[in-house]
N, C-alpha and C positions, 0 to 999 in steps of 0.2 A: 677444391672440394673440402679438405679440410679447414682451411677458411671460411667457409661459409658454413661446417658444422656450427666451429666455433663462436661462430656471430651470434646462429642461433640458440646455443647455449647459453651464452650469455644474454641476447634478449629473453629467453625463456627463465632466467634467476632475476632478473629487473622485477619483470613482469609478474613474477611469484611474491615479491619483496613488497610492491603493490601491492596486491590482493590483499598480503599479510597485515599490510598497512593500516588498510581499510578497515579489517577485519578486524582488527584490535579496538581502531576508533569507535566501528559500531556496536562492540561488546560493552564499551565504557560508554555510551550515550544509553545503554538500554538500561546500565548499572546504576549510573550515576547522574543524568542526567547531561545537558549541554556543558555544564558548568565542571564537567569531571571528565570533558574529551580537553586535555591542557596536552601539548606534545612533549612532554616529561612524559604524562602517564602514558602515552601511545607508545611512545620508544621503548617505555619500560616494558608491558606488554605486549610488543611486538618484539622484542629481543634486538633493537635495533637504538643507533643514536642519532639526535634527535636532527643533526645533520641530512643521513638518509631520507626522514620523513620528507624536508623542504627538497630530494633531487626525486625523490621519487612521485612525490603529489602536490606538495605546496606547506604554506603554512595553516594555521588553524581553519582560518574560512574555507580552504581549499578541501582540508581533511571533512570539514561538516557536510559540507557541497558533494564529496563524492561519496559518502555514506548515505544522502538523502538520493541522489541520481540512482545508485542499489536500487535502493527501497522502491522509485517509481519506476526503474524497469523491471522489477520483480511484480509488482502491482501490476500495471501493465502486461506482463504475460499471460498472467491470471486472467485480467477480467474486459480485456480488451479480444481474445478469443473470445469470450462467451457474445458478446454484444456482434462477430461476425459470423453467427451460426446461421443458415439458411432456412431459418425454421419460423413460425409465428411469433409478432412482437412480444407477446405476452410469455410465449417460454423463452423468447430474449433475457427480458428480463428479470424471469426466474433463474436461468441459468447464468445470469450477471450476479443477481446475489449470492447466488449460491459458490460461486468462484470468486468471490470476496470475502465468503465465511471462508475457504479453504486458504484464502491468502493469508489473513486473519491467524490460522490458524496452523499451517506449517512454518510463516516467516512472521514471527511475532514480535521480533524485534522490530524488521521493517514496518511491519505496520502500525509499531508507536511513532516512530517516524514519522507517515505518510500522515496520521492523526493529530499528532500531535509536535510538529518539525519544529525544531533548532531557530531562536529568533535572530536569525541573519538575514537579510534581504533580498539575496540571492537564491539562496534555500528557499525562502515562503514563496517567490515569484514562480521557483518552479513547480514545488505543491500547489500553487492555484493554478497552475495551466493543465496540473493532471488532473484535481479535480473539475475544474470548466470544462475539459476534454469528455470526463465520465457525466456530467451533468447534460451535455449535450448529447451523448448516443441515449441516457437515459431517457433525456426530452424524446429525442426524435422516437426510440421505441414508446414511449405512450402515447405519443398522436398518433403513429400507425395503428397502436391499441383502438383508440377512441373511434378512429375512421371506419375499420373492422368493425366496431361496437362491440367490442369484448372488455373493452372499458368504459366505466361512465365519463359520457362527455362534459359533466360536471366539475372534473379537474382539468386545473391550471399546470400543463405538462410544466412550465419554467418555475410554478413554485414545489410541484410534487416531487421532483428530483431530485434538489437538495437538500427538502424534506427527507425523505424515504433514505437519501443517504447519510443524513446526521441521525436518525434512527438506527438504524443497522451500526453504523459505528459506535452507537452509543451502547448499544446492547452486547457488542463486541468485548467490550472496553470495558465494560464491567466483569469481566473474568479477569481484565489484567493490573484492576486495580492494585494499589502497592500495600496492600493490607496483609498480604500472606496469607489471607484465606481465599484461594479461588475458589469457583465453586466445581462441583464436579462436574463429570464430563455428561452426563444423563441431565442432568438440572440445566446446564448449558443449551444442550439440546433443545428441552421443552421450553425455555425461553425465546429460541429462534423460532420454533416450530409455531410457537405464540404468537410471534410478530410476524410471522409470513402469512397465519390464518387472519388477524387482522386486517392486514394490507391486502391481501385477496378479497375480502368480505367488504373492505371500505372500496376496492377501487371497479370491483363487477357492475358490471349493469344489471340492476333488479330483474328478478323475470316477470312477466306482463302478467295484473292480478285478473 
């Protein structure tokens, strides 16, 4: 019994040493860019040497790779519940936006990340499979839109979703530019509120004159 406390104590400090790891890396990719996660600086910032870092995760590519893996299961929580709510397409995908402003907006780091990831080839492979993932439940809820006629059948579901989602990122993205003046949190607001009454207004079916 006591042996196998101890196993578990000790995997439970690995696995904290991890976390710590990660955690460090992802505070210096948000700081400083890709070019300032180097594993001098991880170590230094994680309180660990730089040994650790390769038994605990890998070497650099490994560190970028599980800081961006974060970020797309932390996205992923967010806004892959909204897309399985049992409800009409069209508040599908209000409640998909709306759970990507909030991702957006409590894991902001991550979501420079998901926006803007690390040019390693591994890392961008897996950002384009979460975004084709999100562009496809997008697709599919506008064609149920369209089918319903709650949507105009005038949109191309494969080109609106990428659309609507390079929109919304971009509007995002402009709070977190690296100016030091964000804007505030009411101005933020009416900006989304802006491009949600757009995108509703562009993508309704007219009422019959």
């Amino acid at each position: 019994m006591a042996k196998t406390a101890a196993v578990g104590k000790r995997e439970r400090r690995v696995e904290a040493a991890r976390l710590g790891i990660i955690d460090a890396a992802e505070e210096l990719l948000a700081e400083r860019g890709a070019h300032g996660v180097t594993l001098d600086a991880v170590a230094e910032r994680a309180d660990v040497v730089v040994q650790t870092i390769y038994n605990r995760v890998g070497g650099r590519a490994a560190l970028l790779l599980a800081v961006t893996q974060r970020a797309i299961a932390e996205n992923r929580a967010y806004v892959d519940a909204a897309y399985a709510l049992p409800v009409p397409p069209v508040e599908r995908i209000r409640a998909a936006m709306a759970a990507y402003v909030r991702f957006a907006t409590d894991k902001p780091h991550q979501f420079r990340t998901v926006t803007n990831p690390p040019d390693d080839p591994e890392v961008l492979a897996q950002v384009d499979d979460l975004i084709a993932s999100h562009m496809t439940n997008l697709a599919t809820a506008l064609r149920e839109a369209i089918a319903t006629g709650t949507i105009s059948p005038d949109f191309e579901p494969d080109v609106a979703a990428p659309a609507l989602w390079a929109m919304a990122s971009g509007v995002l993205s402009l709070d977190m530019r690296a100016t030091g003046h964000p804007f505030s949190g009411d101005h933020r607001a009416r900006m989304l509120d802006f491009f949600e009454t757009l995108v509703e207004r562009g993508m309704t079916t007219p009422e019959p004159r």
